[in-house]
FILO-449149 format. One line per 5 residues: their letters; for each residue x, z, y of C-alpha. Coordinates in nm, 3 decimals, padded with zeros to 5 digits. Each point is the difference from the previous one (the first is absolute). Example, Ala and Ser with C-alpha at 12.3 -4.5 7.8 and 13.67 -1.06 7.14 Angstrom:
as	01.230,00.780,-00.450  00.137,-00.066,00.344
***
This chain:
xxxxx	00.035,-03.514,-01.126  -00.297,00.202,00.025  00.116,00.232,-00.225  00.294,00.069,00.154  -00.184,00.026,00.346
xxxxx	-00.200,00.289,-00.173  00.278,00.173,-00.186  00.174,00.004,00.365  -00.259,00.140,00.155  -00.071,00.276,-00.273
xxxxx	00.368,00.090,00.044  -00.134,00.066,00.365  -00.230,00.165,-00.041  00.189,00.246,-00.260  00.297,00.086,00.288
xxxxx	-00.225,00.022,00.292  -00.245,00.291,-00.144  -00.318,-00.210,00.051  -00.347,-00.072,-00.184  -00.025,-00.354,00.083
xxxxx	00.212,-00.289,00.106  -00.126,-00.339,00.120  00.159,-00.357,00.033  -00.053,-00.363,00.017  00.172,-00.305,-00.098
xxxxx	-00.004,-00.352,00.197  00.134,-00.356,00.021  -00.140,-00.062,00.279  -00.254,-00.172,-00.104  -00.167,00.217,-00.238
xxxxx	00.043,00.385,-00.008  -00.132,00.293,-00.215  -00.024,00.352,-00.016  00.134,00.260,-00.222  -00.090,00.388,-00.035
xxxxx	00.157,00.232,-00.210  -00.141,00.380,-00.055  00.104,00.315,-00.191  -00.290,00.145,-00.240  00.005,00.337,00.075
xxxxx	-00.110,00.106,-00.387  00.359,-00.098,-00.124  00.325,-00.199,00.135  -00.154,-00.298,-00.099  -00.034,-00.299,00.295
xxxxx	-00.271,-00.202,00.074  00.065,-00.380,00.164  -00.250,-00.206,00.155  -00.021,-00.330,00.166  -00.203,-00.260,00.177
xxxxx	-00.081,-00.369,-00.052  00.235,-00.248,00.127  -00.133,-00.031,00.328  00.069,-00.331,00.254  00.156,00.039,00.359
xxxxx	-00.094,-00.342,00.108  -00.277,-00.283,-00.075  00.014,-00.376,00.070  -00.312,-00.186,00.216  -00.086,-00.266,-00.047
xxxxx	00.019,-00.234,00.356  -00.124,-00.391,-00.027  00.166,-00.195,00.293  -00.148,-00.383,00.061  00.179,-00.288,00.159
xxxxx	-00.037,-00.126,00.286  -00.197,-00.337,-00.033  -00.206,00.284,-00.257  00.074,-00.279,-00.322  00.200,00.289,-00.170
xxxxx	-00.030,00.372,-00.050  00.277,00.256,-00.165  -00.034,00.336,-00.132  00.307,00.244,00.097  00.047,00.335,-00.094
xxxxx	00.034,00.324,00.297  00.180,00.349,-00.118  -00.233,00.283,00.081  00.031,00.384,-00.019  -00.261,00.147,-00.270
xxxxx	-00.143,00.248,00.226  -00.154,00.205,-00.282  00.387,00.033,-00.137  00.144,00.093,00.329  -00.300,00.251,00.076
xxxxx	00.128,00.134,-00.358  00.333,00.020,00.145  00.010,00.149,00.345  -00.211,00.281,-00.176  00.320,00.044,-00.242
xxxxx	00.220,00.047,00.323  -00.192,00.209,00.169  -00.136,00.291,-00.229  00.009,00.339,00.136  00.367,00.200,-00.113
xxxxx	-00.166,00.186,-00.198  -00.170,-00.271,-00.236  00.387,-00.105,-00.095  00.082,00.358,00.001  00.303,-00.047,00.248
xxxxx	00.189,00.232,00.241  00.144,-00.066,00.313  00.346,00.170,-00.013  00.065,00.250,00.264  00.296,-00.157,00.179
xxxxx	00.110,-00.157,00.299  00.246,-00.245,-00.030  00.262,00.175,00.237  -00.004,00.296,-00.211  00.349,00.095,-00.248
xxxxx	-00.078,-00.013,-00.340  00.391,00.098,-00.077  00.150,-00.257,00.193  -00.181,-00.281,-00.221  00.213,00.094,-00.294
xxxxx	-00.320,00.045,-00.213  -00.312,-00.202,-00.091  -00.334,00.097,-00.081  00.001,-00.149,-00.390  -00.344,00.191,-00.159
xxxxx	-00.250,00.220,00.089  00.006,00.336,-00.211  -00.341,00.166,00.093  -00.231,00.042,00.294  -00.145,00.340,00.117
xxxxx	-00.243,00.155,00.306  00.274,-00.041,00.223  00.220,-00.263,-00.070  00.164,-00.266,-00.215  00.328,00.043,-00.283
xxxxx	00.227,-00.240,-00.002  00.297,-00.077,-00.188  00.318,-00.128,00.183  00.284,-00.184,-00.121  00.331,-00.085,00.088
xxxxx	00.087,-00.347,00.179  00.275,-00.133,-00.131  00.161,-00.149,00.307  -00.066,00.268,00.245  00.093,00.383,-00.122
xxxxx	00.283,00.240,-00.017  00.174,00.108,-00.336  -00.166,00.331,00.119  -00.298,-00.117,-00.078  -00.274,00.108,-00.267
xxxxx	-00.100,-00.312,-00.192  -00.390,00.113,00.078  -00.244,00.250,00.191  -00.290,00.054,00.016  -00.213,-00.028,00.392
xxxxx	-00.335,00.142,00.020  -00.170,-00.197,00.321  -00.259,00.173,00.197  -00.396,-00.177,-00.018  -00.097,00.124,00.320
xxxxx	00.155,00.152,00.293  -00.261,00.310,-00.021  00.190,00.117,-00.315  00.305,00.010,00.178  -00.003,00.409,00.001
xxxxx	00.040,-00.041,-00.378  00.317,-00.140,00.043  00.131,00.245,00.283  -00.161,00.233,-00.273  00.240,-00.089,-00.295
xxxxx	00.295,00.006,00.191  -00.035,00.379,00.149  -00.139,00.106,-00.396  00.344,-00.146,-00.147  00.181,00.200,00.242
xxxxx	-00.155,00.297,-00.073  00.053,-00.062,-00.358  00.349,-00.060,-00.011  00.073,00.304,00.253  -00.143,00.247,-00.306
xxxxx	00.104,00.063,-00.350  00.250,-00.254,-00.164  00.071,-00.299,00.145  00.124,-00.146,-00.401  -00.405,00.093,-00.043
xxxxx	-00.075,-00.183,00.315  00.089,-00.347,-00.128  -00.107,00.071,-00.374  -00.381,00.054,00.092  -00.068,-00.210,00.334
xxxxx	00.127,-00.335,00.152  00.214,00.017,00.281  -00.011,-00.159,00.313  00.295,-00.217,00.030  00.013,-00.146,00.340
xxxxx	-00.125,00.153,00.368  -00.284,-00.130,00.113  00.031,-00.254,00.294  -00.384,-00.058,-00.020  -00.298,00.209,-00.117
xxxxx	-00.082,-00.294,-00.231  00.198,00.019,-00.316  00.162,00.215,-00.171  00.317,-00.105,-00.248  00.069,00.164,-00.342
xxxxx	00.303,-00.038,-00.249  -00.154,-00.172,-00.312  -00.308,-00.088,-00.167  -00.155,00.274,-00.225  -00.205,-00.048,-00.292
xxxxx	-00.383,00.054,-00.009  -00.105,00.170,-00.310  -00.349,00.012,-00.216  00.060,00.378,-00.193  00.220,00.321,00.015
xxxxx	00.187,00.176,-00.273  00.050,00.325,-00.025  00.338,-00.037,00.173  -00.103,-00.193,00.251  -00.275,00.262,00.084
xxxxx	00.225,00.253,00.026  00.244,-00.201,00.245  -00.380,-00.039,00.202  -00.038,00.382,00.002  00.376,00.012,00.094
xxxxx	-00.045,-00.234,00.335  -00.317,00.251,00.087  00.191,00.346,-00.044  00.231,-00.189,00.275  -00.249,-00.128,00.215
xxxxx	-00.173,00.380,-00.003  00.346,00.130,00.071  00.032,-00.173,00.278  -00.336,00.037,00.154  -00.153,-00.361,-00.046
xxxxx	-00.325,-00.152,-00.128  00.021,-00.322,-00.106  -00.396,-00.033,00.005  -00.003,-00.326,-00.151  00.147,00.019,-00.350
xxxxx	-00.201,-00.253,-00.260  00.199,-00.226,-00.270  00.087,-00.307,00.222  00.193,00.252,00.213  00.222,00.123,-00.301
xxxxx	00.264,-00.224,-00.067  00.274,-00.014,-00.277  00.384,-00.007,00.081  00.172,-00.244,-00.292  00.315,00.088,00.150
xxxxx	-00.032,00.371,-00.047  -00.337,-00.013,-00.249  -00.151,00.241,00.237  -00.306,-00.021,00.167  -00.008,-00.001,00.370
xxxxx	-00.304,00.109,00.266  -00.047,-00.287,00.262  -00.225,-00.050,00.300  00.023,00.295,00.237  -00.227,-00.159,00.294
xxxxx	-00.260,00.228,-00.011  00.239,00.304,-00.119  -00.019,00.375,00.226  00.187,00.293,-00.003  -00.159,00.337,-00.013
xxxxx	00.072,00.268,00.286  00.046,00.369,-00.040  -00.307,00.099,-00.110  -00.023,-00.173,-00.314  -00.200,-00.295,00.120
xxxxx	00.021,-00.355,00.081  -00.197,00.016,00.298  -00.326,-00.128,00.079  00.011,-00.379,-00.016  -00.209,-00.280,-00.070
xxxxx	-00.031,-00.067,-00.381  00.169,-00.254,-00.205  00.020,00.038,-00.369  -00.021,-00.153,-00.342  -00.345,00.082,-00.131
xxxxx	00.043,-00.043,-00.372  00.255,00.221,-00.018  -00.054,00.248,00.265  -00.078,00.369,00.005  -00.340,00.148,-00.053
xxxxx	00.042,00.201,00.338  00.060,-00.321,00.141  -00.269,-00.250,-00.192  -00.232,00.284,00.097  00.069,-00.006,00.408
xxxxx	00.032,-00.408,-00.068  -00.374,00.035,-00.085  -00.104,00.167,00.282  00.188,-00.212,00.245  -00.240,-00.291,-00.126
xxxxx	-00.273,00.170,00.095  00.070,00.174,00.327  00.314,-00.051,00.256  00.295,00.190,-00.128  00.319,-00.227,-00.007
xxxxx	00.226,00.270,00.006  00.168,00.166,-00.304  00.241,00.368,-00.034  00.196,-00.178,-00.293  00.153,00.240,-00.261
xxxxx	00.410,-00.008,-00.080  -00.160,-00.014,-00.353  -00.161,-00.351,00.050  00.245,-00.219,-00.165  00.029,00.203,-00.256
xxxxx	-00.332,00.018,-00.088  -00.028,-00.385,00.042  00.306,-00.064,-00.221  -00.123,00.225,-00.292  -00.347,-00.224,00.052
xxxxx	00.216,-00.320,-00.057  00.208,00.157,-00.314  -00.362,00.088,-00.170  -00.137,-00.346,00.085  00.319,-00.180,-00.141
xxxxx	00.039,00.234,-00.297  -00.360,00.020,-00.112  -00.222,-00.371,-00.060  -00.288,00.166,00.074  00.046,00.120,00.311
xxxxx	00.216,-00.323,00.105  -00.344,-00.228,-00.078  -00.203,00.285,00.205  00.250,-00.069,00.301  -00.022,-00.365,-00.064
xxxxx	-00.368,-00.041,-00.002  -00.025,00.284,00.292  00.243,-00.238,00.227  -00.224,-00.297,-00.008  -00.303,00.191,00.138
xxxxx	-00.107,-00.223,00.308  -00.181,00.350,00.161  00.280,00.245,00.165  -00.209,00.328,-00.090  -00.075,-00.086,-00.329
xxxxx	00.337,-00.080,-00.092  00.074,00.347,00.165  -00.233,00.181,-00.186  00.090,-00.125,-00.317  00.408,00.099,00.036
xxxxx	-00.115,00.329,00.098  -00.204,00.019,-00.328  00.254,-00.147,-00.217  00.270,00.264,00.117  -00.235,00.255,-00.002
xxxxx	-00.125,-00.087,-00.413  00.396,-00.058,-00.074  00.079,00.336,00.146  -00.277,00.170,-00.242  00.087,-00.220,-00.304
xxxxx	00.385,-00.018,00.020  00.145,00.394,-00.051  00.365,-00.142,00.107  -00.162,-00.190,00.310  -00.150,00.315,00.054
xxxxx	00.327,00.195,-00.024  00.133,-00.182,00.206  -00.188,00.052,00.316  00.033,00.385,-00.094  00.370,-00.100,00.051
xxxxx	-00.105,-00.147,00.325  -00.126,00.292,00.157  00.257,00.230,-00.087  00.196,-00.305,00.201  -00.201,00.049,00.289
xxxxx	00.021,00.372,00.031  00.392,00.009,-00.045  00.082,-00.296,00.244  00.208,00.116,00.316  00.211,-00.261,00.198
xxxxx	00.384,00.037,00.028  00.018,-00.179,00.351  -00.291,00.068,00.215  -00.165,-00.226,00.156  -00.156,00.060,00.335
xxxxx	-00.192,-00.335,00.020  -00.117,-00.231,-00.224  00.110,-00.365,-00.051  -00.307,-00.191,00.042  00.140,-00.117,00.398
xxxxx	00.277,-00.290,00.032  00.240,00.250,00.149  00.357,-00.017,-00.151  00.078,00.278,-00.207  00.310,00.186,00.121
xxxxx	00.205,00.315,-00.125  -00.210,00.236,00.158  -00.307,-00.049,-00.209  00.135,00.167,-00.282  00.168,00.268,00.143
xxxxx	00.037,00.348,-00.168  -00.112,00.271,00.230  00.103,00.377,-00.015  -00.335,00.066,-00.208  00.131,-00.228,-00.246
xxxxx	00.280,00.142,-00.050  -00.061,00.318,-00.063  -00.250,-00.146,-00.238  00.309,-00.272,-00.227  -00.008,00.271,-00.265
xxxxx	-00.398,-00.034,-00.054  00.003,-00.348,00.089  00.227,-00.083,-00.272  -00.205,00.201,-00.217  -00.258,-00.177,00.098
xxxxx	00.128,-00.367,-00.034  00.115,00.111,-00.335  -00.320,00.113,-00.115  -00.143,-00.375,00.098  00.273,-00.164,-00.194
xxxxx	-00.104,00.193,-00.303  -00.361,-00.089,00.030  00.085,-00.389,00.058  00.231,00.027,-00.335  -00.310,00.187,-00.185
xxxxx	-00.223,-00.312,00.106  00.236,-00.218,-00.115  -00.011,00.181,-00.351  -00.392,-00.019,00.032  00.047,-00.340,-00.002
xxxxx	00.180,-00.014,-00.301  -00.361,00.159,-00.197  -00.166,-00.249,00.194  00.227,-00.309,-00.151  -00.029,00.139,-00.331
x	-00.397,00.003,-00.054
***
């Protein structure tokens, strides 16, 4: 039985993402307490329990008769207070000690008409929860996809992110190729009726390296985002995602994504980022903003880039994979700050093809030249229409060196994807 108990709850804690997983079993008489733990040094688990402990006692009560010629001992149940103590401290822990989250969602609200249920959680981020949703066999429509996916806001203050990934995969689809559209991102599938979930087609696979390939599909999805005027600004592995269906990998998460106005620049805004794999422009500001007030960042159409070549080099190259790794579990911000910087900075002298390819880079910068202009940028909640990307008179007197242009960009994405080839091959 106990065994069991503990293989069930390992089972839990393997679909519901978490560290640790407690329990207790009971016969109402007796109870005890199980705990079960990942090691974080392999994907080994570590189970624990506690003595058999007892819910009740017996007292003992004499009772005499009533001339007093006779006595008899009885027994009286009891509550073992030290048990109980034991217990009500079980049931009352703080959320956080069982590592559980309230979801998101009033009871009135339509989660498709109750033709789904919440079956496994896939992952948890800053902002919300992954689920995975599955068909319910007595209530659904042959129309139906046989899963989604629902990603459940934490906390109301993150709502913008939401409103956020909406307008970005409207401004995606609106440029380029549509076909190119749903290779590289996750659509949307259903309008929002509230600003707390957002529903997906299927379930994409998380994955622990890149192949050559598979980097090139990565710089692929970035020459499209740059097209189209959009910084991600939060590209790290857990946001790349594989595609069984079409073995291509797909760019997920666009919360905290902006698009870049006229001038070449994402605008002023305050700075989100991930700091092992950022720019050194940008791990250089980061530093500063520790030290003085200066939340704000001008972020640079080359910004994904740069953090996706950072993520090819740390998945291609051991060494600098156990630099990241043992740079991530710094405890102090700056240090950890400090230390990406320097990493980049060492690879960048050390690595000629690294090095080659930020030359490519800033030939990238100094050709790039939007196709639709954009007179504001998208870090607002306002609903994109048509005439944000309208082409003015300037523009088109200017299609001929435009094109030029756009073409010269294309070749310099294909010549970093041949980089990466030399970089594959050391």
């Amino acid at each position: 039985m106990i065994e069991e108990i503990l293989q069930y709850l390992t089972i839990i804690l393997i679909l519901q993402h978490r560290e640790k997983i407690y329990g207790f079993l009971s016969n109402y008489t007796h109870i005890k307490f199980f705990y079960v733990t990942k090691k974080s040094d392999s994907d080994s688990y570590e189970f624990c329990q506690s003595q058999e402990l007892e819910m009740f006692t017996y007292l003992s009560e004499t009772l005499s008769s009533i001339d007093m010629s006779t006595t008899e001992n009885t027994r009286k149940l009891g509550v073992n207070e030290d048990t109980w103590k034991i217990i009500t401290n079980f049931l009352t822990m703080d959320t956080d000690f069982y590592q559980y989250k309230r979801l998101n969602i009033d009871p009135n609200d339509d989660l498709l008409g109750d033709r789904y249920t919440i079956t496994q959680k896939l992952g948890s981020g800053v902002s919300s929860i992954v689920y995975f949703l599955k068909q319910n066999e007595d209530n659904h429509s042959v129309e139906d996809s046989p899963c989604h996916v629902m990603k459940i806001l934490k906390q109301s203050e993150y709502s913008k992110c939401f409103r956020k990934e909406v307008i970005i995969a409207k401004r995606l689809k609106r440029f380029n190729d549509l076909n190119k559209f749903h290779l590289f991102f996750q659509d949307i599938i259903h309008p929002m009726s509230s600003d707390k979930y957002l529903f997906y087609e299927k379930e994409l696979q998380c994955i622990e390296s890149l192949s050559l390939i598979q980097s090139k599909q990565l710089i692929d999805i970035v020459h499209y985002l740059y097209d189209c005027g959009v910084i991600h600004r939060d590209i790290h592995p857990r946001n790349l995602m594989l595609d069984r269906d079409s073995n291509h990998i797909k760019l997920i998460d666009f919360g905290f994504a902006i698009a870049v106005n006229i001038n070449n620049k994402g605008g002023s805004i305050h700075i989100i980022g991930p700091l092992s794999y950022a720019s050194e422009p940008f791990l250089d500001y980061y530093s500063k903003v520790l030290t003085r007030w200066m939340p704000y960042y001008f972020y640079e159409l080359e910004f994904d880039l740069i953090c996706v070549l950072n993520i090819i080099m740390s998945m291609a190259n051991a060494d600098i994979k156990r630099s990241i790794d043992a740079i991530r579990i710094l405890q102090d911000v700056k240090e950890r700050v400090l230390k990406s910087s320097q990493l980049w900075k060492d690879t960048k002298r050390t690595n000629k093809h690294y090095s080659n390819l930020f030359a490519l880079i800033k030939k990238l910068k100094d050709a790039w030249y939007p196709f639709y202009r954009l007179e504001k940028t998208d870090d607002s909640d306002d609903e994109i229409d048509d005439s944000d990307y309208k082409i003015d008179d300037t523009d088109q007197e200017l299609i001929p060196d435009i094109s030029k242009m756009q073409a010269d960009q294309s070749a310099i994405f294909d010549a970093i994807k041949c980089e990466l080839e030399k970089l594959f091959d050391m």
